[in-house]
Every structure is written in structure tokens, then in C-alpha cells.
C-alpha positions in Angstrom: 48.2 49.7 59.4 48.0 51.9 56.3 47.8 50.6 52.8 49.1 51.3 49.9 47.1 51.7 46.2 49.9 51.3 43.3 49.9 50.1 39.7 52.7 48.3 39.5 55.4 49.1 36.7 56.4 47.1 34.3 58.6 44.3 33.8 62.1 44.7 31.9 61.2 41.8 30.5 57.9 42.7 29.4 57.7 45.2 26.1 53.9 44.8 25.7 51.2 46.5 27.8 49.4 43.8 29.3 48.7 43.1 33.3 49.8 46.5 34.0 45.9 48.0 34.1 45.8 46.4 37.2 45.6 48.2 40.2 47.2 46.6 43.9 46.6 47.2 47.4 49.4 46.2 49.9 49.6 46.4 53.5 52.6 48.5 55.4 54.2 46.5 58.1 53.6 47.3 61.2 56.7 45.3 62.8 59.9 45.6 61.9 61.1 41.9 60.6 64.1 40.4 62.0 66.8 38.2 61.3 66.4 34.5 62.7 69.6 33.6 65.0 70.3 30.5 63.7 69.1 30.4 59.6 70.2 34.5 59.6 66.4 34.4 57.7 64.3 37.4 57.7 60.7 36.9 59.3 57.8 39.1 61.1 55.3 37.6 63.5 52.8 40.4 61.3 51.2 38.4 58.4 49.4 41.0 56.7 52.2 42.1 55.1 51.9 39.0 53.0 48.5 40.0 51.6 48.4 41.4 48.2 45.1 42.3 46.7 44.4 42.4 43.1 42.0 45.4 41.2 40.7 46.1 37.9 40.9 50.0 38.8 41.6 52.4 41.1 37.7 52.8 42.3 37.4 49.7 43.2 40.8 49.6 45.4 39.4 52.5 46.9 36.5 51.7 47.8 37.2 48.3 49.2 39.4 50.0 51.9 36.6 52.3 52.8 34.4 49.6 53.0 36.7 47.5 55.6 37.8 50.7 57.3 41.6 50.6 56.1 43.2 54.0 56.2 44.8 53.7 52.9 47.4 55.9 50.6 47.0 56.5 46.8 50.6 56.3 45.0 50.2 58.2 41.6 50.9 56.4 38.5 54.6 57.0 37.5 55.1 58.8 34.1 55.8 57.4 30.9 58.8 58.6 28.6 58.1 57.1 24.8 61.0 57.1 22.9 61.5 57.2 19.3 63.5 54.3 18.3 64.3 53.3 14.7 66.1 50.3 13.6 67.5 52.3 10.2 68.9 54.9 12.8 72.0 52.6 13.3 73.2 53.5 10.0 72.2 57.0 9.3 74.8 58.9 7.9 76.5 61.5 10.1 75.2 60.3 13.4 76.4 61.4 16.8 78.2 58.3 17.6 80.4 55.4 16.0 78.5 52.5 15.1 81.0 49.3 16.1 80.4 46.1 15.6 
């Protein structure tokens, strides 16, 4: 059972910055789920895949796994692209592209 240390990305729906400070620690499965005969649902008799921890930083992610003896995993923090947008853009003269309506 190895776990996994992640900061989530962001929402589409989010533009702002908030929540994503956070730091999360998941468990791997260690069974492979299976479909349910009759329903066709998905389940696993393994219910630590369900648990989802919650961190203000990495440390402390860390160092609760070392402190309950759970091999864990560090996933590095995806990078960030900024880019420039301006609304007056849309109507610069001689830009790359037709602006339709």
C-alpha cells in the first residue's frame, strides 16, 4: 500500500488561487475493483482507497506517513504556463487572425 502526496490542480471552473495550497495524500489500491454482475457497478472489498487526507503543506503530509509507517510517493507540483491575455487584443489592428462575430 503506497501513497501518493499531490497538490491537486485546479478547477476549469475556478480562475482564482484559492484551495490549491493544499497538499493531499491518497492511498493506491491494492485490489483491482470489479464490476458487480447484476448492477454492472464498480466496487473493491479494499476501503482505503476511499480515504483522502487533507494538508496545509507538503511537510506535514510527509511526515504523517513516516509517522504511521506508510511507504509513500512525492508527485511534483505540475508547472504553470501564465499567459498574457488582453481584452483590447481582439481588435488590434493587423492581428494574426480574423476576428468574427
Amino acid at each position: 500500500m503506497v501513497a501518493r502526496i499531490y497538490r491537486p490542480a485546479r478547477s476549469a471552473m475556478q480562475s482564482g488561487k484559492g484551495k490549491v495550497d493544499n497538499w493531499i495524500l491518497e492511498l493506491a489500491p491494492e485490489v483491482r475493483r470489479t464490476a458487480e454482475p447484476l448492477m454492472g457497478w464498480t466496487s473493491s472489498s479494499n476501503t482505503d482507497q476511499q480515504v483522502r487526507l487533507v494538508f496545509d503543506n507538503r511537510a506535514e503530509a510527509e511526515t504523517y506517513a513516516q509517522r504511521n509507517g506508510i511507504p509513500y510517493e512525492v508527485v511534483a507540483d505540475p508547472v504553470i504556463r501564465m499567459q498574457r491575455k488582453s481584452y483590447s487584443d481582439n481588435f488590434r489592428w493587423g492581428r494574426p487572425d480574423n476576428w468574427t462575430h
